[in-house]
PDB file of N, CA, C and O in Angstrom:
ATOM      1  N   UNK A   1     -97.547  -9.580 -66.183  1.00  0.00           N
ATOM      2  CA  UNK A   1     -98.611  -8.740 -65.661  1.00  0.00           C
ATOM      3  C   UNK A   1     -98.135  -7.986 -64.420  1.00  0.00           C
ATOM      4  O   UNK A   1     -98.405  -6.796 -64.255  1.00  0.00           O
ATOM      5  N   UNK A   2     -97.416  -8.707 -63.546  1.00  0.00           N
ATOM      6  CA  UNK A   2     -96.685  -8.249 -62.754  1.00  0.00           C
ATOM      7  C   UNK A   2     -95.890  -6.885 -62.689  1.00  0.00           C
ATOM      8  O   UNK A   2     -95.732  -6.227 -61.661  1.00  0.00           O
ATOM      9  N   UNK A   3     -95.469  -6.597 -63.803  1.00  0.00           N
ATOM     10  CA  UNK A   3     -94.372  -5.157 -64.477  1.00  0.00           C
ATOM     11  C   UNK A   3     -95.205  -4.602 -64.765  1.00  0.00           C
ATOM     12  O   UNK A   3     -95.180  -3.387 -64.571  1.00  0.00           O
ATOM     13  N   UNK A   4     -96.199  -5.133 -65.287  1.00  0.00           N
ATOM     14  CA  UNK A   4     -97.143  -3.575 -65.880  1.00  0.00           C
ATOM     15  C   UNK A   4     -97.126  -3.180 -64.678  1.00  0.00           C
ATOM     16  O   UNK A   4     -96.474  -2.232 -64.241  1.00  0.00           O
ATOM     17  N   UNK A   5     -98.183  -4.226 -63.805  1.00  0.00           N
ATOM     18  CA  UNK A   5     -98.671  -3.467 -62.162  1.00  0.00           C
ATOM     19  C   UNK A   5     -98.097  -2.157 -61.763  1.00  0.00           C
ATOM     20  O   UNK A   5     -98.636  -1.058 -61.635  1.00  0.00           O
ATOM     21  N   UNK A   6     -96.568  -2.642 -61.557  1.00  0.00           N
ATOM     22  CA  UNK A   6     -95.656  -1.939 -60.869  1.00  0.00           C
ATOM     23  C   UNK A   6     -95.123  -0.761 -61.704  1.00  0.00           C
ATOM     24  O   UNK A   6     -95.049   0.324 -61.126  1.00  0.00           O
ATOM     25  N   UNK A   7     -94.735  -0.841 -63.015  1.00  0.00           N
ATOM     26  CA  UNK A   7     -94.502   0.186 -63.757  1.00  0.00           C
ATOM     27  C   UNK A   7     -95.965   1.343 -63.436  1.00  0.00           C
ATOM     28  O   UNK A   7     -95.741   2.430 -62.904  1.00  0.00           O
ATOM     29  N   UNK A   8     -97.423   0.934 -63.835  1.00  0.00           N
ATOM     30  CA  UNK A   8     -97.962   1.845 -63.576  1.00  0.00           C
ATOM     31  C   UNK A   8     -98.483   2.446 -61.956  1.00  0.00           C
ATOM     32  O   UNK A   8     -99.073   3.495 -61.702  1.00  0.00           O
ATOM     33  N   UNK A   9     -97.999   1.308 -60.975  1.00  0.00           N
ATOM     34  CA  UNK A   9     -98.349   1.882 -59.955  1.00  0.00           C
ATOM     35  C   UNK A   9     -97.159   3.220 -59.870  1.00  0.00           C
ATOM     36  O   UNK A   9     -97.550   4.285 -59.391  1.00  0.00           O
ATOM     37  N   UNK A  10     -95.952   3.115 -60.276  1.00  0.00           N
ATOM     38  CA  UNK A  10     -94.680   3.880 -59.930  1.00  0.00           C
ATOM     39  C   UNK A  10     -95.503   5.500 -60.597  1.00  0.00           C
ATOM     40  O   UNK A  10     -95.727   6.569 -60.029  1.00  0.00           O
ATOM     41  N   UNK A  11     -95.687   5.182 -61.563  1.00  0.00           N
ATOM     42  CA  UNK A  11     -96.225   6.547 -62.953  1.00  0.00           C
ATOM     43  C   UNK A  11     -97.601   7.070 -61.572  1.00  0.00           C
ATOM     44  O   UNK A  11     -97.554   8.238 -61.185  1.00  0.00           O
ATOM     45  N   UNK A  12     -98.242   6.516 -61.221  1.00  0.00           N
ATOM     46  CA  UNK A  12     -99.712   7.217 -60.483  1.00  0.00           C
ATOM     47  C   UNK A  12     -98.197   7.566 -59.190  1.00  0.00           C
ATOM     48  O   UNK A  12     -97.563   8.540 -59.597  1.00  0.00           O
ATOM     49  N   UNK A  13     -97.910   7.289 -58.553  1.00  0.00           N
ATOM     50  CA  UNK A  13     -97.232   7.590 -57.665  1.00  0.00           C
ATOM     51  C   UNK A  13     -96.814   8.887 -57.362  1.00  0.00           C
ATOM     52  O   UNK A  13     -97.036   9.597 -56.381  1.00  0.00           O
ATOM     53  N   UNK A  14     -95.874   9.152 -58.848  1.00  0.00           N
ATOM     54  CA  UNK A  14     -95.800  10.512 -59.568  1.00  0.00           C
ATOM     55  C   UNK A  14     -96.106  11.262 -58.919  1.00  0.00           C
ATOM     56  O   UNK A  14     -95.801  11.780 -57.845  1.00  0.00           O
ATOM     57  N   UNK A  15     -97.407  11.366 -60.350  1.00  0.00           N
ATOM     58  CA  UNK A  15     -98.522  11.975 -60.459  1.00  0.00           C
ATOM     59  C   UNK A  15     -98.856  12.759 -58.935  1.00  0.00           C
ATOM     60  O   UNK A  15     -98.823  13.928 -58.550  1.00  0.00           O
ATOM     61  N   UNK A  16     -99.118  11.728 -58.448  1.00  0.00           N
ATOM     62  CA  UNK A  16    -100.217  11.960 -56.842  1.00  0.00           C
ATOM     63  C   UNK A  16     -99.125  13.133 -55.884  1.00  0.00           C
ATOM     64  O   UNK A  16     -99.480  14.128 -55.253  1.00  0.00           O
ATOM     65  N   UNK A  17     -97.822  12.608 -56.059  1.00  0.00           N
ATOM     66  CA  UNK A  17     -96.858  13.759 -55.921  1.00  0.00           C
ATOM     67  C   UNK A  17     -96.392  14.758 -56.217  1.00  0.00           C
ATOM     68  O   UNK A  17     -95.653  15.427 -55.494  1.00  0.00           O
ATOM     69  N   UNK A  18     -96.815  15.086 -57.558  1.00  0.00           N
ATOM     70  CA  UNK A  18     -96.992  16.586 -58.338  1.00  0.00           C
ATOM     71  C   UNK A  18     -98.399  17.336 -58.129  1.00  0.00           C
ATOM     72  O   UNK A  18     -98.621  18.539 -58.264  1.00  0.00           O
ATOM     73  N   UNK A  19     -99.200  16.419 -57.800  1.00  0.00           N
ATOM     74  CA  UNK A  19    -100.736  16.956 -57.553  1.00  0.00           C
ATOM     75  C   UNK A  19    -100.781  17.667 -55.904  1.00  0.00           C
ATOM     76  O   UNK A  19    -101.203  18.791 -55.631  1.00  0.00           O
ATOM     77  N   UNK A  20    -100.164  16.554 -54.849  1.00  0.00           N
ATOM     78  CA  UNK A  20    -100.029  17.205 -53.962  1.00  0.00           C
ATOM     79  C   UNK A  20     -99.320  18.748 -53.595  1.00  0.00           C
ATOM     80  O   UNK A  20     -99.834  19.614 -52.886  1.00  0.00           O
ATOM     81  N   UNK A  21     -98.042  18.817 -54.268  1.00  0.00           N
ATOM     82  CA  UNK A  21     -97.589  20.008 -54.422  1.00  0.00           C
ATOM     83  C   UNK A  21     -98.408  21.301 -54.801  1.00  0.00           C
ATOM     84  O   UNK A  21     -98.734  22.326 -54.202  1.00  0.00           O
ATOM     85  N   UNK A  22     -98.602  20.762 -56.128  1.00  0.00           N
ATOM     86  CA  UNK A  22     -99.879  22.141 -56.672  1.00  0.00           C
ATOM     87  C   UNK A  22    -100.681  22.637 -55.642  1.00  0.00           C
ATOM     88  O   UNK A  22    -100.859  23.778 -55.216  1.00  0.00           O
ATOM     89  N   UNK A  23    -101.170  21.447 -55.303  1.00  0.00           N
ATOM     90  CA  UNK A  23    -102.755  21.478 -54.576  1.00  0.00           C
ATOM     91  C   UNK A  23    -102.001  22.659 -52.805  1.00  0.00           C
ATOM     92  O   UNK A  23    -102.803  23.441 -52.295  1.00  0.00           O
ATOM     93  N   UNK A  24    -100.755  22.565 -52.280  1.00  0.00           N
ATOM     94  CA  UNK A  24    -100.294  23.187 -51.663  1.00  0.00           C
ATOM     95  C   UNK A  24     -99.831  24.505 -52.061  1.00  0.00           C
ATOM     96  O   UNK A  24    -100.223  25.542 -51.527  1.00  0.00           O
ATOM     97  N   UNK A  25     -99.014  24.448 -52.981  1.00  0.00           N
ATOM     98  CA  UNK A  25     -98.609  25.779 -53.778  1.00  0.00           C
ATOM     99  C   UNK A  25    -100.362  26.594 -54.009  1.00  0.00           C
ATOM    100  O   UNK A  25    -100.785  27.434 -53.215  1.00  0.00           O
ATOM    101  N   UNK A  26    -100.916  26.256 -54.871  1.00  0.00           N
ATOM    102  CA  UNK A  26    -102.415  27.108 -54.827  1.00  0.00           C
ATOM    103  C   UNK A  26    -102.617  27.513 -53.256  1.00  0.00           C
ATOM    104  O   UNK A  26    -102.319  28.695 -53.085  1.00  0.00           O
ATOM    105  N   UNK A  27    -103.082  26.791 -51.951  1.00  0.00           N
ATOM    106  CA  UNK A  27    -103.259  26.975 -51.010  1.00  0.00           C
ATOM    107  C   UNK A  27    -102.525  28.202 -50.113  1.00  0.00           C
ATOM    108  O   UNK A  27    -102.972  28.916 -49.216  1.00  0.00           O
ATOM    109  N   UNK A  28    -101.606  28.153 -50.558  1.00  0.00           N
ATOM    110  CA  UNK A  28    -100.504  29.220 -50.151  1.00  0.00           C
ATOM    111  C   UNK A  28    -100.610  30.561 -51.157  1.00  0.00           C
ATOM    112  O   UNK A  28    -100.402  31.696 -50.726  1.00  0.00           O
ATOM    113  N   UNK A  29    -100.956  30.285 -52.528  1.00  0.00           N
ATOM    114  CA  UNK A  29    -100.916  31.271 -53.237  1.00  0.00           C
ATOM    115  C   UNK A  29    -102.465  32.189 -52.454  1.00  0.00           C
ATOM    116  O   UNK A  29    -102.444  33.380 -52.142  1.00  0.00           O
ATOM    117  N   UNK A  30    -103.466  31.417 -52.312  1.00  0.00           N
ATOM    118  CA  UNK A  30    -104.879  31.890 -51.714  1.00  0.00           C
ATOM    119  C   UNK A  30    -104.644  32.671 -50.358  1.00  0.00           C
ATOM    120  O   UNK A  30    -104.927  33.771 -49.884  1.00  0.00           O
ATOM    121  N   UNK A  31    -104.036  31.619 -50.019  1.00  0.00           N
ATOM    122  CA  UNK A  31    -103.823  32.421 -48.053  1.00  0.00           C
ATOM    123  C   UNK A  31    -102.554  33.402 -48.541  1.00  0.00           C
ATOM    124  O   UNK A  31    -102.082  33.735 -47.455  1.00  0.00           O
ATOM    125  N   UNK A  32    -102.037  33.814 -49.200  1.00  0.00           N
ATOM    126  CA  UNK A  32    -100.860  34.740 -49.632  1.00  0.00           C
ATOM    127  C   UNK A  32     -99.959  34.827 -48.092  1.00  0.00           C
ATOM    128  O   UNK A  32     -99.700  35.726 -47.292  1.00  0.00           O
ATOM    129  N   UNK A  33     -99.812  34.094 -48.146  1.00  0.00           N
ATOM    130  CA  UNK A  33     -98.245  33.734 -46.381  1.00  0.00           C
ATOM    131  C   UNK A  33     -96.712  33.986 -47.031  1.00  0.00           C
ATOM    132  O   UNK A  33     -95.806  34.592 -46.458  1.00  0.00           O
ATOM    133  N   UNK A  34     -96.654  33.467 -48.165  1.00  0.00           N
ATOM    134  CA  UNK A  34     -95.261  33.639 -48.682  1.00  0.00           C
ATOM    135  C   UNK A  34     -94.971  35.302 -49.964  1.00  0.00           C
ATOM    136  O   UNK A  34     -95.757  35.713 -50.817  1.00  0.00           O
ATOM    137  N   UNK A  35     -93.889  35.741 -49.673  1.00  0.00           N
ATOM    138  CA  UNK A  35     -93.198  36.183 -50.437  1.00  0.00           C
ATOM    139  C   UNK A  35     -94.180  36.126 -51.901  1.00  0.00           C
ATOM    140  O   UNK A  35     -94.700  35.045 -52.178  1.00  0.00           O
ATOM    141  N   UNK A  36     -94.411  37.344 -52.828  1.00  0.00           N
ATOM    142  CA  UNK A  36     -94.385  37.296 -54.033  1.00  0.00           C
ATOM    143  C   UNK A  36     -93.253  36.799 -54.859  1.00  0.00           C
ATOM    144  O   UNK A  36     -93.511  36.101 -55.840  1.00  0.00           O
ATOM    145  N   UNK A  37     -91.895  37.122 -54.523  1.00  0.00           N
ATOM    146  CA  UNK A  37     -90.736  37.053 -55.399  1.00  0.00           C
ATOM    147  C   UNK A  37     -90.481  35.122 -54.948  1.00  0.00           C
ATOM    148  O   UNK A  37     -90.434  34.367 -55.919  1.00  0.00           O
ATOM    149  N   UNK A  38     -90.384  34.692 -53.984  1.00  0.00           N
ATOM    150  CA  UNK A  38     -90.610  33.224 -53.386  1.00  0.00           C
ATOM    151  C   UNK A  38     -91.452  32.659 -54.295  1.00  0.00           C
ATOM    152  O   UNK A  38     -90.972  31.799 -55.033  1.00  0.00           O
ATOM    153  N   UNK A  39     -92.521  32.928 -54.399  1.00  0.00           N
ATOM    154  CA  UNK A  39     -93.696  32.473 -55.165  1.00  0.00           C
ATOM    155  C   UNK A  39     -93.380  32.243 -56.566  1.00  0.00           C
ATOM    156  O   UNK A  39     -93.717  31.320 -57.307  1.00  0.00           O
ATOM    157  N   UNK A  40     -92.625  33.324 -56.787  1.00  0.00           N
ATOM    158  CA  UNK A  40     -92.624  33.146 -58.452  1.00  0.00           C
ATOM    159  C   UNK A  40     -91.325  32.316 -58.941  1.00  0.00           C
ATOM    160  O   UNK A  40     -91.459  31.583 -59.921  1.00  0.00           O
ATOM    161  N   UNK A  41     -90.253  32.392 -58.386  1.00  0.00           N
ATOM    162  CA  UNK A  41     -89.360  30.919 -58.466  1.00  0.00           C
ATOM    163  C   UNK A  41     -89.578  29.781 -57.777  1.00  0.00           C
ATOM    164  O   UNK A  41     -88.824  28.874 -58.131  1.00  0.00           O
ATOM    165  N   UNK A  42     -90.725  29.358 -56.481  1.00  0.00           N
ATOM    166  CA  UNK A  42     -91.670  28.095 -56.459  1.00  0.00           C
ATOM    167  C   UNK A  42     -92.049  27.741 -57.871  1.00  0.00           C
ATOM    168  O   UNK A  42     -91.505  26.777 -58.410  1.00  0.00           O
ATOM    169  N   UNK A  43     -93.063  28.551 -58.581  1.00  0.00           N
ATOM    170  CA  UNK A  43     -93.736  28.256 -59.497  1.00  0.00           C
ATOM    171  C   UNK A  43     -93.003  27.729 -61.057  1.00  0.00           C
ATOM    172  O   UNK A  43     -93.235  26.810 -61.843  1.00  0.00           O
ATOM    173  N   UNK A  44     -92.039  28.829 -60.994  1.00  0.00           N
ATOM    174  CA  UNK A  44     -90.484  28.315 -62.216  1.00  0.00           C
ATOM    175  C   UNK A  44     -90.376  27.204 -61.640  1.00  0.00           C
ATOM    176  O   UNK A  44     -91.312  26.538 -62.083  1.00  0.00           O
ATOM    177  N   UNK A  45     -89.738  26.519 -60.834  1.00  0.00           N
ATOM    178  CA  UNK A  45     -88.997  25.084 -60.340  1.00  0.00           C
ATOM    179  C   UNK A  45     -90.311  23.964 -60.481  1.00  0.00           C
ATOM    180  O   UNK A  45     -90.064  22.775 -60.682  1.00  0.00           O
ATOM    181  N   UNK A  46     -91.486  24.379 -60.377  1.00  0.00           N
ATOM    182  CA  UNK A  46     -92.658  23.654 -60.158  1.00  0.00           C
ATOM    183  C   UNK A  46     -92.776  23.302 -61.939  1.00  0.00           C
ATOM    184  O   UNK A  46     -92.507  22.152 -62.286  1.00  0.00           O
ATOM    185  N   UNK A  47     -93.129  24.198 -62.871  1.00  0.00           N
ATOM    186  CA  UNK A  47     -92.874  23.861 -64.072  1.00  0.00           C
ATOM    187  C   UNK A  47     -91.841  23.582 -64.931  1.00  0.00           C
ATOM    188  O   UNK A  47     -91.925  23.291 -66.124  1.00  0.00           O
ATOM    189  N   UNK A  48     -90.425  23.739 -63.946  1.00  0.00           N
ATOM    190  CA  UNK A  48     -89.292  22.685 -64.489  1.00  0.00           C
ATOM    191  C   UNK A  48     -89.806  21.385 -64.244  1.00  0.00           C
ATOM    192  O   UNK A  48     -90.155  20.622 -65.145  1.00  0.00           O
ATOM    193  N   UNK A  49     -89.862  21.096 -62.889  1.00  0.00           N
ATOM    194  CA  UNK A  49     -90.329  19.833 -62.989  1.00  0.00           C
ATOM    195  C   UNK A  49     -91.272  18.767 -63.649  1.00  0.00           C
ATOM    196  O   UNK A  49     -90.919  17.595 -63.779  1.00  0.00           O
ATOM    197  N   UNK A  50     -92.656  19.304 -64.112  1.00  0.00           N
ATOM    198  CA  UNK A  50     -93.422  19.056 -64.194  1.00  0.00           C
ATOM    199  C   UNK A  50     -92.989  18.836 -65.995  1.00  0.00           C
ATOM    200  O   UNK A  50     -93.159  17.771 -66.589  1.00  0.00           O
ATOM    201  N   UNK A  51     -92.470  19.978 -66.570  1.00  0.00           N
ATOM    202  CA  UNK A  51     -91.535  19.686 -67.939  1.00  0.00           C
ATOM    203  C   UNK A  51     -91.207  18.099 -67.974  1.00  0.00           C
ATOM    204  O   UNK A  51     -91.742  17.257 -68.695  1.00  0.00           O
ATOM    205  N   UNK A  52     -90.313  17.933 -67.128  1.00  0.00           N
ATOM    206  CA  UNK A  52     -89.517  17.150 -67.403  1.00  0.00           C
ATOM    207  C   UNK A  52     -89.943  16.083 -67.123  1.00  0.00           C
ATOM    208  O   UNK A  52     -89.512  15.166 -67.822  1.00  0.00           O
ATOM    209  N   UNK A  53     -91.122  15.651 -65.823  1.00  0.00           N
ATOM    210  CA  UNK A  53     -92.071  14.612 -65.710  1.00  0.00           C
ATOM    211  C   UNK A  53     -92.507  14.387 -67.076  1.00  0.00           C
ATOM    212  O   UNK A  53     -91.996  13.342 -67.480  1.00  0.00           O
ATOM    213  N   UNK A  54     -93.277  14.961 -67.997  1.00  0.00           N
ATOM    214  CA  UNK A  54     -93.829  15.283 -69.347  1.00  0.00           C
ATOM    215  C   UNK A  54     -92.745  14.201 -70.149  1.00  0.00           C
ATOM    216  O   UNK A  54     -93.070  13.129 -70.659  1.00  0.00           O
ATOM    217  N   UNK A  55     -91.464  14.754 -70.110  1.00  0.00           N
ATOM    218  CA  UNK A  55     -90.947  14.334 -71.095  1.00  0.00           C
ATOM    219  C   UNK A  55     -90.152  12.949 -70.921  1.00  0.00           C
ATOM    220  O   UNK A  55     -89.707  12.182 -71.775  1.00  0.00           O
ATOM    221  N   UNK A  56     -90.134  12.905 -69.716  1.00  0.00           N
ATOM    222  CA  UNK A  56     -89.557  11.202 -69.143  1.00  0.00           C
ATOM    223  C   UNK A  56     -90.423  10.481 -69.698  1.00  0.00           C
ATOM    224  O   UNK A  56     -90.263   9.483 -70.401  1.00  0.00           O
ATOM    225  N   UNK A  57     -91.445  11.048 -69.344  1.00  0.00           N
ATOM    226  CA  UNK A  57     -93.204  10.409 -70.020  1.00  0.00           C
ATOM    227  C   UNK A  57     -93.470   9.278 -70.757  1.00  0.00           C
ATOM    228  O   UNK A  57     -93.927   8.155 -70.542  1.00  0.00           O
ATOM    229  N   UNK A  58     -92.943  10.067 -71.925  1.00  0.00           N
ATOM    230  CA  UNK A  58     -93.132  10.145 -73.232  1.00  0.00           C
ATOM    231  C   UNK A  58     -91.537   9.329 -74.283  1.00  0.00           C
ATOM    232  O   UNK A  58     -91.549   9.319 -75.514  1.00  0.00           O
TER     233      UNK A  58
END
């Protein structure tokens, strides 16, 4: 019971770390402070990652 714990505490951990990002990236996209061209390879690297979270996943 122990491994589950920890296996799924690790997986929310993630998560809560890809959520935070977004939740910053949007914030920045709203207040528009950064670069358009910045923005749009943030957002590429943001859905590499998030790919590949997906597919570790799984």
């Amino acid at each position: 019971m122990k491994r589950f714990y920890y296996r799924y505490r690790h997986k929310y951990k993630i998560k809560k770390i890809v959520g935070i990002a977004l939740g910053i990236i949007g914030v920045l996209i709203i207040i528009n402070i950064i670069p358009i061209e910045f923005l749009l390879i943030l957002i590429g690297v943001v859905l590499i990652v998030m790919g590949f979270l997906i597919l570790k996943t799984r």
